[in-house]
Structure formats: structure tokens, C-alpha cells
C-alpha positions as CSV (number, residue, x, y, z in Angstrom):
1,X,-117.0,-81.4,-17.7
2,X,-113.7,-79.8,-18.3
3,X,-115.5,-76.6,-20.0
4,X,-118.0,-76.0,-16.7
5,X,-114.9,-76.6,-14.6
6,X,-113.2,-73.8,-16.5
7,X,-116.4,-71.1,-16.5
8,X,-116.6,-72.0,-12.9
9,X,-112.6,-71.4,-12.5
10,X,-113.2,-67.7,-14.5
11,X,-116.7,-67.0,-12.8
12,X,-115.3,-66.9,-9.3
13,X,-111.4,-65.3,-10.5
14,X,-114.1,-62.6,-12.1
15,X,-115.9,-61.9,-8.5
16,X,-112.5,-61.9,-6.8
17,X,-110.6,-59.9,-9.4
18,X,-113.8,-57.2,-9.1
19,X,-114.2,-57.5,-5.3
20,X,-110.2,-56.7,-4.6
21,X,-109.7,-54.5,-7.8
22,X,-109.1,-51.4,-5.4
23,X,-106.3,-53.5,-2.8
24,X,-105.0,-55.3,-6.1
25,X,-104.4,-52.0,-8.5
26,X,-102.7,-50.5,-5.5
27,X,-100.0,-53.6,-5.6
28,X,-100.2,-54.1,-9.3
29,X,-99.3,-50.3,-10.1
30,X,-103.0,-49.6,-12.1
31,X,-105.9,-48.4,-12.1
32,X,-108.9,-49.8,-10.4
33,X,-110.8,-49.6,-13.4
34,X,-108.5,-51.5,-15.2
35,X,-109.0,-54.9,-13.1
36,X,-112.8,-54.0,-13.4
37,X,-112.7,-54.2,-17.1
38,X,-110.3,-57.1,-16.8
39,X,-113.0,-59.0,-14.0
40,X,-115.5,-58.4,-16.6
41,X,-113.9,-59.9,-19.7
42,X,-113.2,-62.8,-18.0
43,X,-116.9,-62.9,-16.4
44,X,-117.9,-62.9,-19.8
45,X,-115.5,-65.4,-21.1
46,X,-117.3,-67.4,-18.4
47,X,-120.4,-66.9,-19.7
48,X,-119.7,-68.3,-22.8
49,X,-118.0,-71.3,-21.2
50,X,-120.6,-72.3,-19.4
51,X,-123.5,-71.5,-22.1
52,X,-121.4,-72.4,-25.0
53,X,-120.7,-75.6,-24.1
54,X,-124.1,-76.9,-24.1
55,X,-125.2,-75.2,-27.2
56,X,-122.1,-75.6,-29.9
57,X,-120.4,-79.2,-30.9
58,X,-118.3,-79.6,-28.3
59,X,-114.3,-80.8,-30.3
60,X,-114.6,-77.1,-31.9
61,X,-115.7,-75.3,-28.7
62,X,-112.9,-77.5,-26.9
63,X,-110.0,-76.6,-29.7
64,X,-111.2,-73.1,-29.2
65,X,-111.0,-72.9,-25.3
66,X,-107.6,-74.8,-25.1
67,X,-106.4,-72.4,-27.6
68,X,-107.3,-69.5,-25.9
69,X,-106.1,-71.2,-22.7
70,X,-102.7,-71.7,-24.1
71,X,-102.3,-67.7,-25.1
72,X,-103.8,-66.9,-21.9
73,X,-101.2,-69.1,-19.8
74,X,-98.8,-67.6,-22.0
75,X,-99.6,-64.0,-21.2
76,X,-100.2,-64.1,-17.3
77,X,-97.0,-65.9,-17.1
78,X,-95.2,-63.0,-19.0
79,X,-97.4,-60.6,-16.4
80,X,-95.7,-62.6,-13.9
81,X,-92.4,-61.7,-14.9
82,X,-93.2,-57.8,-14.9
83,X,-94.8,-57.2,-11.6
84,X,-92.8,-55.4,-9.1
85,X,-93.9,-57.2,-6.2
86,X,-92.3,-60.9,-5.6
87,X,-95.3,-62.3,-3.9
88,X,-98.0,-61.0,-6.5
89,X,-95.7,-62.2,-9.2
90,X,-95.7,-66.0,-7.5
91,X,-99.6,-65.4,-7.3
92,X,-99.9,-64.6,-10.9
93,X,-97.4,-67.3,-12.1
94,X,-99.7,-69.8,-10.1
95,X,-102.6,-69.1,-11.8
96,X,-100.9,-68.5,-15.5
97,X,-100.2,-72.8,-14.0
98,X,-103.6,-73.2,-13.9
99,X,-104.8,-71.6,-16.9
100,X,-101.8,-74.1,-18.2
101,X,-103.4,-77.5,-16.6
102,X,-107.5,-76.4,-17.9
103,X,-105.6,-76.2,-21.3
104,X,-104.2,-79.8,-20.8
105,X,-107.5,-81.1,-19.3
106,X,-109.2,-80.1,-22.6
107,X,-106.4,-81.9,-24.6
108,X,-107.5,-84.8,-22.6
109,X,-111.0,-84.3,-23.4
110,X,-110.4,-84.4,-26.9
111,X,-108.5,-87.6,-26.8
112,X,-111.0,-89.4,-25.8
113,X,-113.6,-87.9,-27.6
């Protein structure tokens, strides 16, 4: 459950990230393209959320996806501290949180696995 939750979580941040990427590179400082190749990584990453849960053994495929949540909270809370705007850099730190709390759902999930 805690893996579709999380490919839902990226699937949607993807569509956002691509349907704003104009609006958001103008506050962010970047180029457009940038957030498109960023929306599309982490479309991707969804894919293989939602498709990889079902079809690898699912302690290694949850030790994998907390790990990569735990870099990945780590890194959009360091983009937090960088950008120049205060209210994008609350925005970001918010979701760097909840990149954070899919990590510790997973934990969970492996404790009672």
C-alpha cells in the first residue's frame, strides 16, 4: 500500500511539476526545460513504483524506495535552503517532509513484514 501511495504521490507532483514548469522556472531562477526533465524523472520513478511493486519481492523493493526516499528528502530539503524566494522555499521544505514521512511509512511496512 505504502509503494502505490508513493507512485500515486510522484504521478500527480510529475503532472503538476510539468503543467506549472513555465510559472515555477520563472520563481525558481531556471529553465523551463529543466522542471520538464525533472517532471519526467519523477513520472518515471512513478512508473516503477507502481509496476514494480507488484512484480519484484516486495522487503528489497521497499529497502530500495525508502532509501531513495531518504536521499531525496535530503536533497529537496537542501533545495529548500537555496531558493531565493521565502514562500517557494517553505513549499519545497514541505514536500522534502513528505518525501521524509513515505520514507518512514515504508519503515513501517517493513516492520511488520
Amino acid at each position: 500500500m505504502s509503494l502505490r501511495l508513493d507512485a500515486a504521490y510522484c504521478a500527480a507532483t510529475a503532472i503538476l511539476v510539468a503543467m506549472f514548469a513555465t510559472l515555477l522556472a520563472d520563481a525558481l531562477g531556471t529553465s523551463p526545460v529543466v522542471l520538464l526533465v525533472v517532471a519526467l524523472l519523477v513520472g518515471v520513478w512513478a512508473a516503477i513504483l507502481r509496476f514494480g511493486s507488484t512484480r519484484f519481492a516486495l522487503r528489497p523493493m521497499l529497502w530500495t524506495v525508502m532509501s531513495a526516499n531518504v536521499v531525496g528528502a535530503v536533497a529537496i530539503g537542501l533545495l529548500a535552503l537555496v531558493v531565493p524566494n521565502a514562500a517557494l522555499s517553505i513549499l519545497i521544505a514541505a514536500i522534502s517532509l513528505e518525501v521524509a514521512a513515505f520514507a518512514c511509512s515504508q519503515a513501517l511496512s517493513l516492520r511488520t513484514l
